[in-house]
N, C-alpha and C positions, 0 to 999 in steps of 0.2 A: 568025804562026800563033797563033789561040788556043785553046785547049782546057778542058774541062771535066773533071775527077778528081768522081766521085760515088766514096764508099765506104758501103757496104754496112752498116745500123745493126747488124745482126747477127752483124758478123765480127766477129773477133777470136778470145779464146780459148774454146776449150769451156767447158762447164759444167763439167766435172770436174776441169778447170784451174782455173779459177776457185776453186772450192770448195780445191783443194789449196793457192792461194796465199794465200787468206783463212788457211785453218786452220797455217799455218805462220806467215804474218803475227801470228796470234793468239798463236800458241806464242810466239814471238820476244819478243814486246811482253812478257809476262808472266814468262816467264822464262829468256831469252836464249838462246845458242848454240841451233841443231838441225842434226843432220845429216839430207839425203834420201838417200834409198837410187837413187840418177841425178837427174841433171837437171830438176827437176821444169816445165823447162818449153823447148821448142825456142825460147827468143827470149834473146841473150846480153845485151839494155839489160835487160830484168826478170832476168833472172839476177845481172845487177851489182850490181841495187838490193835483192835479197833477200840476196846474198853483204855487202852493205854494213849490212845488219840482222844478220846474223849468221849465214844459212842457207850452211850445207857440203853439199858433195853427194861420197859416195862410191861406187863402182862396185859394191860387194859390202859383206855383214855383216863379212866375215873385213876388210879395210880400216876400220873402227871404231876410235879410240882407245881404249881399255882401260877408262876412265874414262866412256865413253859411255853413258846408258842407255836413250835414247829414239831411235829413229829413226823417218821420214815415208816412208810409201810411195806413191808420186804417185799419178796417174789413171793412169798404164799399167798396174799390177798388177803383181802379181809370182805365181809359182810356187808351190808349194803349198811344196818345198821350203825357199823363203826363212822362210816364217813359221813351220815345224818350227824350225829355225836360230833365227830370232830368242823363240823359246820357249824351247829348248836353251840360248841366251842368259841367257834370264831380262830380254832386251828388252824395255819398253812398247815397241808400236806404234804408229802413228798413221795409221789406211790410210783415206789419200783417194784409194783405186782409184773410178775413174767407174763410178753405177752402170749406166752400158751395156756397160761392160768386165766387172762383178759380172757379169750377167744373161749376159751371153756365155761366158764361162768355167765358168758352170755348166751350160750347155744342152752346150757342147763335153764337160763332163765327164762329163756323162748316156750324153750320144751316142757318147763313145768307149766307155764302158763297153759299152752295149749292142752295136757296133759287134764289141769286142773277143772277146764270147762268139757274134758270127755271122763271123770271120775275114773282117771288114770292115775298109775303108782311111777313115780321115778324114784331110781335108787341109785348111791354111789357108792359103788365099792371105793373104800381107803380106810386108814386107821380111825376108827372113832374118837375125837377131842384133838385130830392132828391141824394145824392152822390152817393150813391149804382144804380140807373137809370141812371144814367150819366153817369157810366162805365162801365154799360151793354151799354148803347147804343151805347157808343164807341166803341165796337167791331164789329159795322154793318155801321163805319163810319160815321156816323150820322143818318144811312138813316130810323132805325129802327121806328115805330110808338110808339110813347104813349100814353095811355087810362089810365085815371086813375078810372074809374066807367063806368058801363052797359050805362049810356045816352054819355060818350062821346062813347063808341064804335058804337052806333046805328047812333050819327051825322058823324063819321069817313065813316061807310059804305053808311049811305044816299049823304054823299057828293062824292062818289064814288073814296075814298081813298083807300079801299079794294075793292080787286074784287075777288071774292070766285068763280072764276071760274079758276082761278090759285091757286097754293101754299101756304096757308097762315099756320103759326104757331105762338102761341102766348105762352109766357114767362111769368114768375110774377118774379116780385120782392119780396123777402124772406121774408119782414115783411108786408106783405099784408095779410089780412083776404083772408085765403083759401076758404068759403062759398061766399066771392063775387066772387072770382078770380071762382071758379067752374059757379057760374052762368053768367059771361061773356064767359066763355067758349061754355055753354051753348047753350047762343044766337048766338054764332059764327059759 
């Protein structure tokens, strides 16, 4: 049997990936250790190869050595929270949040506000506990909903979590299957 594998010149990592492995790359070469604030990238061969330059990745600010003054914040983002924290710190930054994740967290911030003063529901479809969700939802204070598929949004409205007789808007998260994310729309 033989077969033929085309890949895609396009694929691979996002821009915002991209840009965040560069700009650690950068840090690293110039002056050594950095920690990220998670994983800055879902692939464990490039994670090996940045950890073998000298990139730490911690789960939270509060896990920091003591000694640390810099941390990278990926293309996921983070919470509005986290960057209070690493201010409170007295932390440099380094935020290579993608800006399609920028652009989205501030429309979600807009929108919850306004949302907030008509006792409107905003909801994001994405993975619940996933980085990039966790600091959209940060912008809505916690209060935002998440759905992550068409059955939890139908138990969210039968539980009478939404009421579609106000305000509701719903958001996705960037690496969601747009054909679901369309058909929860959909239904909403």
């Amino acid at each position: 049997m033989n077969c033929q594998v085309d890949i895609d010149e396009a694929s691979g990592f996002c821009a915002g990936v991209i840009k965040a492995i560069s700009t650690a790359e950068k840090y690293l070469s110039e002056n050594g250790p950095l920690y990220s604030l998670g994983a800055i990238v879902h692939n464990d061969e490039e994670l090996s190869r940045l950890a073998d330059l000298g990139l730490r990745s911690v789960d939270a600010l509060s896990s920091l050595p003591a000694e640390v003054k810099t941390v990278l914040i990926r293309a996921h983002g983070e919470p509005p929270a986290t960057y209070q924290e690493a201010q409170r710190r007295q932390l440099q930054v380094i935020d290579c949040t993608c800006p399609v994740v920028i652009r989205l967290q501030k429309l979600i911030r807009e929108r919850f506000l306004y949302l907030q003063a008509h006792e409107g529901c905003l909801i994001i479809f994405g993975k619940k506990g996933h980085a990039e969700v966790l600091g959209l939802q940060g912008q809505t204070d916690g209060s935002a909903l998440i759905v992550e598929n068409l059955e939890q949004l139908q138990a969210e409205l039968e539980a009478g979590r939404i009421n579609v007789d106000k305000a509701v808007e719903i958001f996705s998260q960037t690496t969601k299957n747009p054909v679901e994310y369309r058909s929860v729309c959909d239904y909403l």
